[in-house]
N, C-alpha and C positions, 0 to 999 in steps of 0.2 A: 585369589579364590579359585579363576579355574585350574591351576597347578595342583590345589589340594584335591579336586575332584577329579585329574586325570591318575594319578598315584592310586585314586582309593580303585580303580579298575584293571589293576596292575595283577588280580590275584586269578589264578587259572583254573579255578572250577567253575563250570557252566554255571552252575547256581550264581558264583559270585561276577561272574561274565555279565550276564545277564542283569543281574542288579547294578552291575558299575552298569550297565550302559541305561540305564533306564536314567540313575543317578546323574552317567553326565549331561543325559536332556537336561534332565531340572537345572541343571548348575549352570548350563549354558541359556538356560530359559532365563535364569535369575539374574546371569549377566546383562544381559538383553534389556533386562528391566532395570536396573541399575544406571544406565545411562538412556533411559526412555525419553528421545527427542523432544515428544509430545503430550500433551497436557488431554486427559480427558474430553468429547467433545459437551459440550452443553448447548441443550435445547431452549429455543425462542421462539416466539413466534414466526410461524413459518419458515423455520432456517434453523443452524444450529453454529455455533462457534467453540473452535481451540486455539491451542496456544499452540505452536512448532517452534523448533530451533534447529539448526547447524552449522558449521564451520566451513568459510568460503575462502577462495583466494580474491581478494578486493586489492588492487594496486599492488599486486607482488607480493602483500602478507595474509598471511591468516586473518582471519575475522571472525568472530559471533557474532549472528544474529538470531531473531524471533521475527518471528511472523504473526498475524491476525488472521487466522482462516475462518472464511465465511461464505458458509454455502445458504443461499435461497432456494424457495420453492418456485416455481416455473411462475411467473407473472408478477414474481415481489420484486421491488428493487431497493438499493439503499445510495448512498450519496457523496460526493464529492465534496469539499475541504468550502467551495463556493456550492452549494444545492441546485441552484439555477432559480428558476422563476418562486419554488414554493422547496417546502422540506428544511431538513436541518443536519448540519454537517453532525459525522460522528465527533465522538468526545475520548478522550484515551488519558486513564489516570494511572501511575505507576506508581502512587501513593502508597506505602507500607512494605515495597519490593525490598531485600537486605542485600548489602556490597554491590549494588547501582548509583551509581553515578549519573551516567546520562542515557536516556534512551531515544535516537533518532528517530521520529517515526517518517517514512514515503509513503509517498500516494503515487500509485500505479496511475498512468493517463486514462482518465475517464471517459465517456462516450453518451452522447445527448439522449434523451429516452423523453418522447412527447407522452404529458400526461393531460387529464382535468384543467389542471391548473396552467398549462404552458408547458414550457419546454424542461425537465429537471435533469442536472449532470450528474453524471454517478455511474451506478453499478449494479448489472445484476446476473445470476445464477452462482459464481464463483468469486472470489474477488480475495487476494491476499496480499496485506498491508505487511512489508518487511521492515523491521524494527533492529536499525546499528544499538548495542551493546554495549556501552563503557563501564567496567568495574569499575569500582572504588579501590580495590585490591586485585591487583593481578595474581592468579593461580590459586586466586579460593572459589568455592562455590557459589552462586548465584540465586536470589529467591525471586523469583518474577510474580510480584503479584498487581492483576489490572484490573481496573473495573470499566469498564466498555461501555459505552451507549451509543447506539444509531438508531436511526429513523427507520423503518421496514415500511414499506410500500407499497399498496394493492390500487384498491379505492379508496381505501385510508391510510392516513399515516400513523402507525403506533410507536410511540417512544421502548427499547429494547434496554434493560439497564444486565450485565452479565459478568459475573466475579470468575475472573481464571487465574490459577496457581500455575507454576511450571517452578522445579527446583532444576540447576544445571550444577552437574558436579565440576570439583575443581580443572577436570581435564576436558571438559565438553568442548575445547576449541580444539579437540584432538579428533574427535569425531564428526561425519560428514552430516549424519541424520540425515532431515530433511532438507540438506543442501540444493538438490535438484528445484523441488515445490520454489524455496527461496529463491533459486537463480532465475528461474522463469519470470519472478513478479520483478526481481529487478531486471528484468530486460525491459519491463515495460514504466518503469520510474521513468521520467522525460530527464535527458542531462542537459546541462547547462549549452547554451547555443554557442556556438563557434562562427566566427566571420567567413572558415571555409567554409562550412557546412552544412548540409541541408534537414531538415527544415528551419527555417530564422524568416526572423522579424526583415525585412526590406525597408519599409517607411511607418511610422503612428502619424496622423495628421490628430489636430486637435482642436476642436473646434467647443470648447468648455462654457462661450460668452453667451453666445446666440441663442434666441429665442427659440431653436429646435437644438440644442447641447447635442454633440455627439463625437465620436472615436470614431478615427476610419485609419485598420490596419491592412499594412500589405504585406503578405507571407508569399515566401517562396518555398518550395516543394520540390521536389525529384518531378521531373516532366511525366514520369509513369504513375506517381502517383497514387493510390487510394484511402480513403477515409479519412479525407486530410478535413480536420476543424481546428479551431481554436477556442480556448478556456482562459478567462482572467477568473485572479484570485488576486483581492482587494485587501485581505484579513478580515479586521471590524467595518472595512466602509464597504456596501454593499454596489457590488459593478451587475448591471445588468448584462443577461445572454447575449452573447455578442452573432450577429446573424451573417450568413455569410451571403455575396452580393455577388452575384452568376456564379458558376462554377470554375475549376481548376482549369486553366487554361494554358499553355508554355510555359508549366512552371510553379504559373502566380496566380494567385488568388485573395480578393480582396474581403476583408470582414467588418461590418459597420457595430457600434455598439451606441445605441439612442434611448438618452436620458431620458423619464418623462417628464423633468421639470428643470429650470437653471440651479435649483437649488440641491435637487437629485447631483447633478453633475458637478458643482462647485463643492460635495462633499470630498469629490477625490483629488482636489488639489492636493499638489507636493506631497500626493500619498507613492509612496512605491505598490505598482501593481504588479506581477507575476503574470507573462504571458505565453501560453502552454499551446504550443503549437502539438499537433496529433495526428498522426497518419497511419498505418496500417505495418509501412517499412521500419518508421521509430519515430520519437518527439522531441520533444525539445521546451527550453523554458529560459526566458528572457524577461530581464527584471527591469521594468522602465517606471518612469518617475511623471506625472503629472503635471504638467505646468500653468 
């Protein structure tokens, strides 16, 4: 396309100068739009959501992905995979999308936000959920279609239901887009914890029998630490906020998490719980099993 529109400005009367150059804006305007990263934004209450894509270097190879971008109004929030005390995690359907296969979705490390109700995990003014990519057919085009629901949060909570399209042509793992927006959220995905490195789990004590049921974890940190917390994700069995017990000190820092009942706590037996260590340098996520 833009071959045929650089030819048509090839002729040397001002008149036609002038028109080819008028013509190659459009033509390179048209290109532009033709591999348009980004999905329309749409309005919700109090906030507004699109769809982004671009092409990263992940482990040495190219990648696609999509993103969730979600901007709030100043005092809304919306929620994390576990809510915390009250709220409801979002919900992500890619139901009717064509040549998907599979679509990852991350959660960016979230950050505690005292409400009404207690303490809720989540997110609020900005927040963009990076979504891995598998065709069904490699080097065809892609139809992304989602339908979205989170929770928005003032004084109240209103359920947000929102239909986004995004088409990716056959070659969009050629293009960067919006790679940057993505890179960003994936810095802030927690990776999997390492025995060198910081931050990780140190000890879970577990105390599941007793008449006062409780978790008591010990997290280690970089000694400079800041913002360091921790987040369980239970799935279906509900883990309450886990509360942290003095502050950061050489390193370590202990987090207690207290059932209100033996039977609250006898829910997460031999459940595998997700435990999302959070700091301000990076995070971390360690997958421990109940016993």
């Amino acid at each position: 396309m833009m071959s045929v529109c650089f030819r048509r400005i090839a002729a040397r009367s001002p008149l036609r100068l002038a028109f080819g150059a008028i013509l190659s804006i459009a033509c390179t305007g048209a290109g532009l739009a033709a591999i348009a990263s980004a999905s329309p934004w749409v309005a919700s209450t109090n906030s507004k959501v699109r769809l982004v894509s671009g092409a990263l270097d992940l482990d040495g190879k190219k990648a696609l992905l999509a993103g969730i971008q979600l901007r709030m109004d100043a005092g809304w929030k919306t929620y994390w995979k576990n809510p915390g005390d009250s709220g409801v995690p979002p919900s992500f359907d890619w139901w009717g999308s064509q040549n998907l296969k599979h679509a990852e979705l991350l959660y960016p490390a979230p950050h505690r936000i005292a409400d009404a109700n207690g303490t809720a995990i989540g997110y609020d003014e900005e927040i963009v959920f990076p979504v891995k990519l598998t065709p069904e057919r490699e080097g065809e085009p892609i139809e992304l279609k989602l339908a979205f629901n989170y929770g928005l949060c003032k004084d109240l909570c209103i359920p947000n239901d929102v239909a986004l399209s995004l088409d990716l042509p056959a070659d969009a793992a050629a293009h960067r887009g919006d790679a940057a927006l993505l890179e960003s959220a994936l810095a802030r995905v927690p990776k999997p914890a390492l025995p060198a490195a910081l931050p990780r789990i140190e000890t879970v004590t577990a105390n599941l029998d007793g008449a006062t049921p409780s978790l008591l974890i010990d997290a280690l940190f970089p000694p400079d630490a800041t913002g360091t917390d921790l987040f369980i994700d239970g799935g279906e069995t509900f883990v309450p906020v886990p509360k942290p017990v003095g502050p950061l000190a050489g390193g370590k820092q202990r987090f207690a998490v207290v059932f209100a009942s033996p039977e609250e706590a006898a829910s997460v037996k031999g459940k595998s719980l997700t435990l999302t260590l959070v700091a301000d340098g990076g995070s971390s996520e360690t997958v421990w099993t109940a016993k």
